[in-house]
Every structure is written in structure tokens, then in C-alpha cells.
Wavefront OBJ file of the C-alpha trace (Angstrom):
o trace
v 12.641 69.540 32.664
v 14.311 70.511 35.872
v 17.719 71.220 34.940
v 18.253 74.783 34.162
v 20.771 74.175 31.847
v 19.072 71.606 29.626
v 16.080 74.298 28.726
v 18.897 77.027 26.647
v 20.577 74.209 25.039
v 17.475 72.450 23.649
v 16.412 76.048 22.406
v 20.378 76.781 20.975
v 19.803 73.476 19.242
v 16.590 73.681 17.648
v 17.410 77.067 16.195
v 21.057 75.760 14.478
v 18.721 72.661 12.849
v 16.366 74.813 11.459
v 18.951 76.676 10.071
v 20.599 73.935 8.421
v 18.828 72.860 4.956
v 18.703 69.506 4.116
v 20.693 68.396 0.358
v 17.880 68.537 -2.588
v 17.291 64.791 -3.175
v 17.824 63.634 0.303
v 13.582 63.797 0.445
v 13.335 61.793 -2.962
v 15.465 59.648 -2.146
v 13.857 58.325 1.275
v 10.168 58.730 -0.176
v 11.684 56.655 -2.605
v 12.954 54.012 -0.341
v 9.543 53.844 1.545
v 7.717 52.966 -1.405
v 10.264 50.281 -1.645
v 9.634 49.091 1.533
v 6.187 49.529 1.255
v 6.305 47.117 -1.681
v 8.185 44.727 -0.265
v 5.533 44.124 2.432
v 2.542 43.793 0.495
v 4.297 41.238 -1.618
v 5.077 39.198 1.258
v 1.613 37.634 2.281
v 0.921 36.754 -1.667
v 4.625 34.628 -1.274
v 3.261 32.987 2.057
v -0.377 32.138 0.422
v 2.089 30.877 -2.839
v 3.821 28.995 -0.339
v 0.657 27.648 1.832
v -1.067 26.432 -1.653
v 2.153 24.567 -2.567
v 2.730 22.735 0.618
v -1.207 21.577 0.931
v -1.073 20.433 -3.089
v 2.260 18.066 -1.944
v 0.287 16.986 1.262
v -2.286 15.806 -0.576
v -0.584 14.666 -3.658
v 1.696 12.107 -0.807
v -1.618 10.897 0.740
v -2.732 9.749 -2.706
v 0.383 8.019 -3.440
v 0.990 6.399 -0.286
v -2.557 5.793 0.802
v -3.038 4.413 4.834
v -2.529 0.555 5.315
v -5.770 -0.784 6.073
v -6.181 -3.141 9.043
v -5.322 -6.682 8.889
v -8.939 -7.982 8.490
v -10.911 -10.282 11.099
v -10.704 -13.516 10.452
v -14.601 -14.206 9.586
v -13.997 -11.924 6.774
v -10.855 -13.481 5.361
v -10.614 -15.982 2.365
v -11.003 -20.048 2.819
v -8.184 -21.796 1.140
v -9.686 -24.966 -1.340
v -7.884 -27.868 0.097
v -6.305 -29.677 -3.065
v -7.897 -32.536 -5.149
v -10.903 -32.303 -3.311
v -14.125 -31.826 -5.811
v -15.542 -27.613 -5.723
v -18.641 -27.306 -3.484
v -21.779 -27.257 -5.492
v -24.015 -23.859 -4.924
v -26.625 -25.993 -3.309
v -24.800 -27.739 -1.352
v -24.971 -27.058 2.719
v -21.860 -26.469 4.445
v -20.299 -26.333 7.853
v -17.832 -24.099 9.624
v -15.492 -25.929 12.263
v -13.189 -24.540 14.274
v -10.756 -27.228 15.323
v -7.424 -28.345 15.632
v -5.659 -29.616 12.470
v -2.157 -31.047 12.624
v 0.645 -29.689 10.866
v 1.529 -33.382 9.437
v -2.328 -32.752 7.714
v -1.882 -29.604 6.275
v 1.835 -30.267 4.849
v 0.601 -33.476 3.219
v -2.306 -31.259 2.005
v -0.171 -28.744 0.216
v -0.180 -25.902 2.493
v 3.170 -24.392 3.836
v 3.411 -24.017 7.430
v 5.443 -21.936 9.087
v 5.700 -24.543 12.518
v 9.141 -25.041 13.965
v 7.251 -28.579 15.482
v 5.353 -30.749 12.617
v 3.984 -32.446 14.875
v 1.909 -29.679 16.756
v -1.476 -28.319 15.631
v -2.812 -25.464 14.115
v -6.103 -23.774 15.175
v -8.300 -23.240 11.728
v -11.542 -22.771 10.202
v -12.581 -26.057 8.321
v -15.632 -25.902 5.950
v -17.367 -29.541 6.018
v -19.536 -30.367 3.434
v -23.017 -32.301 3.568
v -21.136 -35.362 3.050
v -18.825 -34.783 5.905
v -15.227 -33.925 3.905
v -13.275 -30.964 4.509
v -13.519 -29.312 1.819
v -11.517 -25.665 2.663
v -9.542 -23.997 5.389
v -8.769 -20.950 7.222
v -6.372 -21.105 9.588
v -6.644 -18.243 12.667
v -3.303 -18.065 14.272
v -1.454 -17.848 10.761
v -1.912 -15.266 8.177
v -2.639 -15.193 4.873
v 1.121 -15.126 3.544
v 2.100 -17.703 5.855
v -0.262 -20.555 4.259
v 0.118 -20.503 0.692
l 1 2 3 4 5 6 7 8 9 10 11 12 13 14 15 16 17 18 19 20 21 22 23 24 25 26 27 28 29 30 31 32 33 34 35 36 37 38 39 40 41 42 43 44 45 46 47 48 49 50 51 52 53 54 55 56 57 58 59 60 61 62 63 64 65 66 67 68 69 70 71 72 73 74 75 76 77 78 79 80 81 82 83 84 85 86 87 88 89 90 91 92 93 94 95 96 97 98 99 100 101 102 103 104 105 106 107 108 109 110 111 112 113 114 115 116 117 118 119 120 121 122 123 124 125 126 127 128 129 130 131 132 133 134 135 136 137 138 139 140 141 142 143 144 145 146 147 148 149
């Protein structure tokens, strides 16, 4: 404090505060209003935790009801197609897996819809031979399931 006039007027106006007395709820009141305050606060992390255990319950409750796609299986693991009015392989019966080239004309006369813009191409498949040499079921790799039936 180096102004010499600032000193006598921060004494002249501490002594005319002191003087002054505050209204008699005016410290009520703002106690009051604290406690308020105060309140207010304390309830605010028990809303966010509310909040936090609500959104992970509908998190989890949408994972369950729209679970991931799997993958689109290889094709070892996918299903052989019977090919029609040929006679069910018997359990002791050895087999052979083929892959080859089978013609569209084949596989239309056989039953099977082919999605081919050119019936006369070829589609490459999975043919299971039996013992006595007939094709007995299919799997066709460049097509999917969907597309054969």
C-alpha cells in the first residue's frame, strides 16, 4: 500500500461497516441456502451412478437382442447338399471328396438353382463320390448357401 490516501479510506471504511448491523434473518437465511446447496451436491453423484447403472443395463440388454453376426463359415465346415433321386449313403459305406468343375446345365437338371448369368459355364464344387463311383452330394465353393437351394 503505497498510496497515502488509500490507507485513511480503508480505515474510514472498515469502521462505517462495523457499524452497520446486518437485518436479523439475513444469517438464517444464507445458512439456510448453503445447506441447500450443500444438498444439492451430494445428490448429484447418486443421479450420475443412477444414470451409469441404467445406460450399462440397456448396453447389455441391446447386445443380447442383437447378438454379433458370426462369420460366414469355411467351406470344409459347411453342409453337402443330397443330389435328388439318388439312394442315401449307407454308414459303412466309403466316400470321396472331389473338387471339380460341374456345369451349370448338370446342376439345373439336378434341381439346384443357380444363380449363373451363362448356363453353359461351370461351377467349382465339392462332389462326394461314393464306393460305386456316383455323385452322391454337393457343395459348391464359389456360391453360398442361399444361392443353391
Amino acid at each position: 500500500m503505497s498510496d497515502p490516501q488509500l490507507r485513511p479510506a480503508m480505515r474510514n471504511l472498515a469502521e462505517r461497516i462495523a457499524a452497520v448491523e446486518p437485518p436479523a434473518g439475513l444469517e438464517a437465511a444464507v445458512m439456510e441456502e448453503f445447506d441447500r446447496a450443500q444438498r444439492r451436491r451430494r445428490a448429484a453423484p447418486r443421479t450420475l451412478a443412477l444414470c451409469g447403472a441404467l445406460a450399462a443395463s440397456l448396453l447389455v440388454g441391446a447386445m443380447l437382442l442383437h447378438p454379433t453376426p458370426k462369420a460366414a463359415a469355411p467351406a470344409e465346415s459347411q453342409a453337402f447338399y443330397p443330389i435328388p433321386y439318388t439312394p442315401p449313403l449307407e454308414p459303412y459305406e466309403r466316400v470321396l471328396v472331389v473338387q471339380q468343375q460341374v456345369p451349370v446345365t448338370e446342376l439345373i437338371a439336378a434341381g439346384f438353382r443357380v444363380p449363373a448369368t451363362d448356363p453353359a459355364g461351370t461351377v467349382r464344387a465339392d462332389v462326394i463320390v461314393s464306393q460305386d463311383g456316383r455323385a452322391r452330394a454337393i457343395r459348391p465353393v464359389v456360391f453360398s448357401e442361399r444361392s443353391i437351394r
